[in-house]
N, C-alpha and C positions, 0 to 999 in steps of 0.2 A: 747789395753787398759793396763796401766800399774798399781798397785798395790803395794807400798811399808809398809815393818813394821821395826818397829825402836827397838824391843826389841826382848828376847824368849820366852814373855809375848804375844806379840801380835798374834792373832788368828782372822784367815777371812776366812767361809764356803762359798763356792758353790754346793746351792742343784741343785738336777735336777728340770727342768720349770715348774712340779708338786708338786714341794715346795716350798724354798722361793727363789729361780733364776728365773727369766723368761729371753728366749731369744727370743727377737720379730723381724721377718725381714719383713720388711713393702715394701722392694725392689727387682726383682729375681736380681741376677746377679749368672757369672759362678764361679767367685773366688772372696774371698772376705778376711780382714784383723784386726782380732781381736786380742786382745794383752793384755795380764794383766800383772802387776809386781810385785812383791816383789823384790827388783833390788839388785844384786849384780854379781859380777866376781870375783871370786875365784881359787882355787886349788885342787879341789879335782881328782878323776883317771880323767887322758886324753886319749887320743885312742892309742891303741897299736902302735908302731913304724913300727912291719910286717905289712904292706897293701896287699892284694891280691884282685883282680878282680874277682866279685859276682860268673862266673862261673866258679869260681878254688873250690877244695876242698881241705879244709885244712886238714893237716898232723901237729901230734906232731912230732918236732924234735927228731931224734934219736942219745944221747949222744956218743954212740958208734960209729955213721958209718953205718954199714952194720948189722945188726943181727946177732949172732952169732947160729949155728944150732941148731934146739930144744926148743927155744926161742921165748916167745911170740910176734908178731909182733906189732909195735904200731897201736892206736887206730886210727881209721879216723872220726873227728868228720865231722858231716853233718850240711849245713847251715841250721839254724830255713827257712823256705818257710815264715811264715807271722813273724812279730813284735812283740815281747813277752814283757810283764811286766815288770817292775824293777826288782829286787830284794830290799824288804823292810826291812833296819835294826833294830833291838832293838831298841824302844826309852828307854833311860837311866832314863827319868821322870817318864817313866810309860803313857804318853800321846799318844793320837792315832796319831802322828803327824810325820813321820818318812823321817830320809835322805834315800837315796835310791843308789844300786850299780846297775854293768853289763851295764849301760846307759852311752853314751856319752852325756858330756858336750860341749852345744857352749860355744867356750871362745878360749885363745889366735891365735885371727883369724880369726876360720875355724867354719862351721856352721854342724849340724850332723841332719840328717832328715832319717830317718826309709825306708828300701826300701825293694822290694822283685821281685821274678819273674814275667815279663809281663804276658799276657795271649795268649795262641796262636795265631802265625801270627801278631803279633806286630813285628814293626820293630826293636823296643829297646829290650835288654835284659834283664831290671830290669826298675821300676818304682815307683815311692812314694808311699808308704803307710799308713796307719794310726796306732799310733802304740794303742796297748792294753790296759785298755779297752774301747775299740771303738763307736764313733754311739752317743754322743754327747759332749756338751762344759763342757772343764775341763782344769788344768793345765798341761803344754805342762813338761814332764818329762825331754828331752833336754834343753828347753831354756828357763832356771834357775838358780839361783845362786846357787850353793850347798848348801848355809848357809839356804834356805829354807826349811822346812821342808812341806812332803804333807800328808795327808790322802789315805789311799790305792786305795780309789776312784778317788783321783785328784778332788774331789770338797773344801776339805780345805784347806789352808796353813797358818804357821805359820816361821815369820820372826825370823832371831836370827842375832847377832854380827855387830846390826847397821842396814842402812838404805842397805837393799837385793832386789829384783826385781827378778818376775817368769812372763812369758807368757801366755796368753791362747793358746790353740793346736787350733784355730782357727783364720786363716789372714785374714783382711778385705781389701780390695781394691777397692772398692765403693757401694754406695747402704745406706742404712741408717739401724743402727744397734743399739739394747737397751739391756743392760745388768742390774741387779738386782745382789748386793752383799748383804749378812748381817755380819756385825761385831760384832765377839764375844767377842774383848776384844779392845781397842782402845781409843781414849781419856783421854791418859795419866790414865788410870787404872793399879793399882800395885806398883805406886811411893812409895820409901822408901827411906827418908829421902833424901841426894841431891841427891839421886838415879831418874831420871827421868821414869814415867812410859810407858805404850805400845802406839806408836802412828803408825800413818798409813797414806799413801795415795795411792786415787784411779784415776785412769785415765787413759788416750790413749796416746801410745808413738809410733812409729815407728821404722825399725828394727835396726837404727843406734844409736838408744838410750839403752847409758850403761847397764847393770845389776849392775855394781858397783856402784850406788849412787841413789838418789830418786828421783821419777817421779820431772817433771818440773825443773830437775838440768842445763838443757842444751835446744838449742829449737829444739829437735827431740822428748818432751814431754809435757802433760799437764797435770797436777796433781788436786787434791779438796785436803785439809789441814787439816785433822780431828782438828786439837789444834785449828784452828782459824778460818775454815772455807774458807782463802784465797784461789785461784786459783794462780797455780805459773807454772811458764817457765821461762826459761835461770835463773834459781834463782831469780828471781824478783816476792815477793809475790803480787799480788794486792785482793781487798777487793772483794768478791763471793757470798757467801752463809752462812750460821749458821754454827759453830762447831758441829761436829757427835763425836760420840762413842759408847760405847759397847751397844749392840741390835736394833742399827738402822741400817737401811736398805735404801743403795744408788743405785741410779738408773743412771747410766751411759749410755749416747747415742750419737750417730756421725751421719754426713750425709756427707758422701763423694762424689763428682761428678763424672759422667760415665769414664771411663778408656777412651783413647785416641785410637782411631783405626791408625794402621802404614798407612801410605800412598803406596797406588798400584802400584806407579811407582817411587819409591822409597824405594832398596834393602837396603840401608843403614839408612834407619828411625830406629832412637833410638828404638822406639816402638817395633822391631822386635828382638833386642838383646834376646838371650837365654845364661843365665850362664849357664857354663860345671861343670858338678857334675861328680863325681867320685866314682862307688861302693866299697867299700871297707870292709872286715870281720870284727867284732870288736866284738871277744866272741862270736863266730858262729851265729851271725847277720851283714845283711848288714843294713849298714847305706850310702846313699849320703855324700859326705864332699863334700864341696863348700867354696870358701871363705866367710869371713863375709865382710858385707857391713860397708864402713869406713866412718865417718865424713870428711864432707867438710870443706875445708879453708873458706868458706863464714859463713858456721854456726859456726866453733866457734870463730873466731872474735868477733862475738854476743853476746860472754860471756863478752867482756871487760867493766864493769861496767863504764867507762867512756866516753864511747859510749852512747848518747840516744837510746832509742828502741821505736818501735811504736807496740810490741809483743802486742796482747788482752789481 
């Protein structure tokens, strides 16, 4: 589900399902693929350049060489075992809405997911995690734009520097799934003079879709158009629903079809492919890196506005 805002005006909570979110799964399935955005790709820290494998322990470099006698030895820092917090900076406004450090960003690339020790007798040596605080839907601290700003909870964010994109820390991959946002600020609220005010969009994107620009820019999304109400993909708005804004509450939902089971006698069915992730320390947390998933030649040809499209 993607989620864009167009100002540092614009502000959109996520309470817990006992407030004004509700998250309904009307489907079981074992994995699934939720996604929200405030979309953007940015610059802010990237993962250290040293990479070390989960079960190394890192060492600060010693300027020296060797220790000289008498001499305190350096520190050994220990990897975190589970997923720790951001670090949440000063907001400069005074606003609960803050960037956050110590986390990797996905972005040029490579994708960064939270990992830690298996559990006995697993045959891997580290595994995905969830990172903190855990146990239900919020925004996904990795795969975000920097330019977002979130609430310490990960239930609000707020867009700045243009149309930015954040995820939910939950993927859907089939089954049918309802999501419940409220917007606090949106519908162009805040305009001052040619100044254009907060606007936003909500919707479901896929993992090949930007952070740098707004939902339905391209067709690995589909966006609701708070200003007009339109539904847009591959940038082509077409006519939806009513115009939203500040204190309405939109109800987002999918129905995706069951996942494809690989074929039994067939080693090389797509179906069976496993991307190879890589543990690696980043601030005495492991994180997985894996590549990011790249756009096709088929889909963005689909951007060429001279092309008809038959997109819904």
């Amino acid at each position: 589900m993607e989620l864009e805002a167009t100002s540092p005006d614009t502000a959109v909570p996520l309470k817990r399902a006992s407030e004004e979110v509700t998250i309904k799964r009307e489907e079981s399935v074992e994995q699934d693929v939720l996604l929200l955005h405030p979309e953007a790709r940015s610059s802010p820290s990237h993962i250290a350049k040293k990479r070390k494998l989960s079960e190394e322990v890192s060492k600060e470099p010693s300027k020296a060489g060797t220790p000289a006698p008498g001499s305190t030895p350096p520190a050994t820092a220990i990897i975190a075992p589970t997923p720790r917090p951001p670090t949440f900076n000063p907001s400069p406004d005074g606003l609960q809405y803050f960037t956050t450090a110590d986390t990797p960003m996905n972005r040029q690339g490579f994708r960064y997911t939270p990992a830690g020790p298996s559990p006995p007798g697993c045959l891997l040596s580290q595994r995905t995690m969830e990172s903190q605080p855990a146990g239900y839907v919020r925004v996904s601290w990795e795969d975000r734009s920097p330019y977002v700003r979130v609430t310490a909870d990960g239930l609000g964010l707020l867009g700045e520097k243009g149309f930015r994109s954040a995820r939910l820390n939950v993927p859907v991959k089939e089954g049918r799934w309802y999501l419940e946002i409220k917007v606090e600020k949106g519908g162009g609220d805040g305009a001052e003079g040619n100044r254009d005010g907060a606007h936003i969009r909500l919707g479901w994107g896929r993992r090949e879709a930007p952070l740098n620009g707004p939902g339905g820019m391209d067709g690995y999304s589909y966006a609701y158009r708070d200003k007009t109400g339109d539904k847009v993909t591959l940038s082509r708005p077409k006519t939806y629903g009513k115009p939203f804004g500040t204190g309405d509450v939109i109800g987002l939902y999918i129905s995706l079809p069951p996942r494809r089971k690989p074929k039994e006698d067939d080693p090389t069915d797509p179906a069976r492919v496993m991307r190879k992730r890589i543990a690696i320390n980043y601030k005495n947390q492991l994180y997985f890196e894996s590549m990011d998933y790249s756009q096709v030649k088929e889909m963005t040809e689909l951007m060429d506005l001279k092309k008809p499209t038959t997109a819904p």
